[in-house]
N, C-alpha and C positions, 0 to 999 in steps of 0.2 A: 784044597786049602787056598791056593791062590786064587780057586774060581769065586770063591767069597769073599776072600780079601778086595778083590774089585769090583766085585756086586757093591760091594759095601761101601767103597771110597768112589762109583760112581754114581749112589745116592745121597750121599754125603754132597760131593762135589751140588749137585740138582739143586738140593737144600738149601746150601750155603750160596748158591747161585739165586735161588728167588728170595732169599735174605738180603742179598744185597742191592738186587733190581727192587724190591722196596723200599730199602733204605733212600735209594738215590734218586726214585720218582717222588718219595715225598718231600724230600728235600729240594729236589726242583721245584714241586708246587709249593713250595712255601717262600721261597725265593719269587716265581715268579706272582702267588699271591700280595705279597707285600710289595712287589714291583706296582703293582699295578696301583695298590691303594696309594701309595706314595704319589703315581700321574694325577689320579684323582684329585687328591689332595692341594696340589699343586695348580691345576687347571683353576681348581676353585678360589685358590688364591691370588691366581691371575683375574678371574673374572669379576672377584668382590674386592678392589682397590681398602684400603687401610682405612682411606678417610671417610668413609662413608658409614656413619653410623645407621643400621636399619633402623633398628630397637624405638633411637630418639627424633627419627625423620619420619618413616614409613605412618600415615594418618591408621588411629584404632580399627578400621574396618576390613585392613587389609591382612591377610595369613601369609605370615613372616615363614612358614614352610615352603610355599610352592611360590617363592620370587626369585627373581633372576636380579644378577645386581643392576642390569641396564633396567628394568620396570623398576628396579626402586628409583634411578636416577632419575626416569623418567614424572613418576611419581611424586618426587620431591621438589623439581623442579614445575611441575604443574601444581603444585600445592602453593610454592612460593609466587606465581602469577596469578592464584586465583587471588592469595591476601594481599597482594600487590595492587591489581585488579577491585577490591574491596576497599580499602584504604584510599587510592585514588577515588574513586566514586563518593567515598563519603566526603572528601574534603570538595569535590566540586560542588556535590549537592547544597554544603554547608556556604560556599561563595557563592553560589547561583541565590540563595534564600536571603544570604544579607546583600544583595546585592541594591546599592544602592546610589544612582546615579542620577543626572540630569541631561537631557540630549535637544537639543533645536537644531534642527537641520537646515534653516537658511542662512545658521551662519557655522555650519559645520561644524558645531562644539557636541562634545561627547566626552563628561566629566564624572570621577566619582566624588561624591559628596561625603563630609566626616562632621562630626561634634563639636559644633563650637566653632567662634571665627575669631580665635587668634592667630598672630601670625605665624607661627608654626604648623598650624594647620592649613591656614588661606597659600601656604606656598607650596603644596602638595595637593589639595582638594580645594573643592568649592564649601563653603561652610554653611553650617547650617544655626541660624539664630535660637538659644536655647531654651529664650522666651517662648516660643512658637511651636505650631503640634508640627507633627511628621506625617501625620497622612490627612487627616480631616480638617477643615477652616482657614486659616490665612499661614501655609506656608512660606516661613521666610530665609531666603538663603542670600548670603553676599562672597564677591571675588573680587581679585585685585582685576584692571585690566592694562595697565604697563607697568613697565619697572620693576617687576619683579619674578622671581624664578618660574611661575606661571600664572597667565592673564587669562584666563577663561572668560570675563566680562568685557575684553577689550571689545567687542562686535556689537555689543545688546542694543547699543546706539540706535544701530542698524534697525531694529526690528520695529514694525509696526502692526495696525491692529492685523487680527485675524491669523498672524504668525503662528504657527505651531509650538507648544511646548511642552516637551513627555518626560514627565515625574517619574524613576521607580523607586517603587523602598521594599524592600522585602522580596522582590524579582516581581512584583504586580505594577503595572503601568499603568497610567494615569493620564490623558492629554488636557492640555490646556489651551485656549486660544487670546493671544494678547489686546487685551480692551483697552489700558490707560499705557502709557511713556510721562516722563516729567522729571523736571529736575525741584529737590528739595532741601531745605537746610539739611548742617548734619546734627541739628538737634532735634528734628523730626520725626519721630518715630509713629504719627499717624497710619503709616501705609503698614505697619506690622499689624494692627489690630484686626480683633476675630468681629466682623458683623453678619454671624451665620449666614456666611458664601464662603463653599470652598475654593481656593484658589491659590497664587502662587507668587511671591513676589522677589524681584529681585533688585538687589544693591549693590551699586561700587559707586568710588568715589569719583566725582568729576575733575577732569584734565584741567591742572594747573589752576582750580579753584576748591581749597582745601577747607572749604564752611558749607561747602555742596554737594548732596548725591543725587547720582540720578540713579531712578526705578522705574522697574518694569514691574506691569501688572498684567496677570494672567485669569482668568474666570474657568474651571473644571467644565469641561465638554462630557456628554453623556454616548460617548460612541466605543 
């Protein structure tokens, strides 16, 4: 009788022994399961900072699955220099196109040219007569040359025939070489007129005689 009573209570014992080493290894893996997901989780919220939206930065092309937050950042900021990059471009293109200036280099002048020759405008730009065309026949433009916040005509004096003078309207260049000089009333406006020759003429007033301008006349070179 005793020999079965402990047959009995040391497979009991066995039993309740691999009862309990199950109990306690699955409770360890679940413990150390969710350990782990929790680093995961964690890791991941280290690597994808808060402010970084994928979803509304990441360009259509890209599979919001398999990125890392540094290829999105990098991504986004290479997105932000190409429109960067784009935007600039367009806005030079669009200066380079209306660019429109007047340049003689014997007397070092390199001016832009604007609408019209009031004085609002003649104290920023060289003006342009609005009588007169812009590219074809008797261009006519006038500048102050002292006294005022800029002289771009104080030199034209200077110039004589065969001078250089390069037109651009639209970023196309245009030279000119100086055929006439002369001083004229300021009720004068013969030297504006078109007698099918393209050409270029310019005006400002003469020094310390206010019923007189002097003009420069320019003839289109074919080079």
């Amino acid at each position: 009788m005793v020999v079965a009573i402990c047959n009995f209570s040391h497979k009991n014992f066995v039993l309740i022994s691999f009862i309990i080493s199950f109990i306690i290894l699955f409770f360890l893996n679940q413990v150390f399961f969710n350990t782990q997901n929790q680093i995961f989780d964690n890791s991941l919220e280290k690597l994808i900072p808060d402010n970084i939206s994928l979803e509304l930065e990441i360009p259509n092309n890209v599979n919001i699955k398999t990125m890392t937050s540094q290829n999105s950042q990098n991504i986004i900021e290479n997105t932000t220099i190409v429109g960067t990059t784009i935007e600039n471009t367009i806005q030079t293109n669009t200066k380079q196109e209306d660019l429109w200036q007047l340049e003689i280099p014997k007397i070092n002048l390199r001016a832009q040219i604007a609408e019209g020759t009031s004085m609002e405008i003649m104290n920023s730009y060289i003006g342009h007569f609005e009588e007169t065309p812009r590219e074809n026949g008797n261009i006519g433009l006038a500048a102050h040359n002292r006294g005022y916040k800029v002289n771009y005509f104080k030199d034209i004096k200077l110039l004589e025939k065969e001078d250089l003078i390069i037109y651009t309207y639209n970023s196309v260049k245009i030279k000119y070489l100086v055929n006439e000089t002369g001083i004229i009333k300021d009720t004068d406006w013969s030297k504006l007129e078109n007698d099918n020759q393209d050409k270029i003429t310019l005006i400002t007033c003469l020094e310390d005689e206010p019923e007189y301008r002097r003009y420069v006349q320019a003839i289109k070179i074919n080079k």
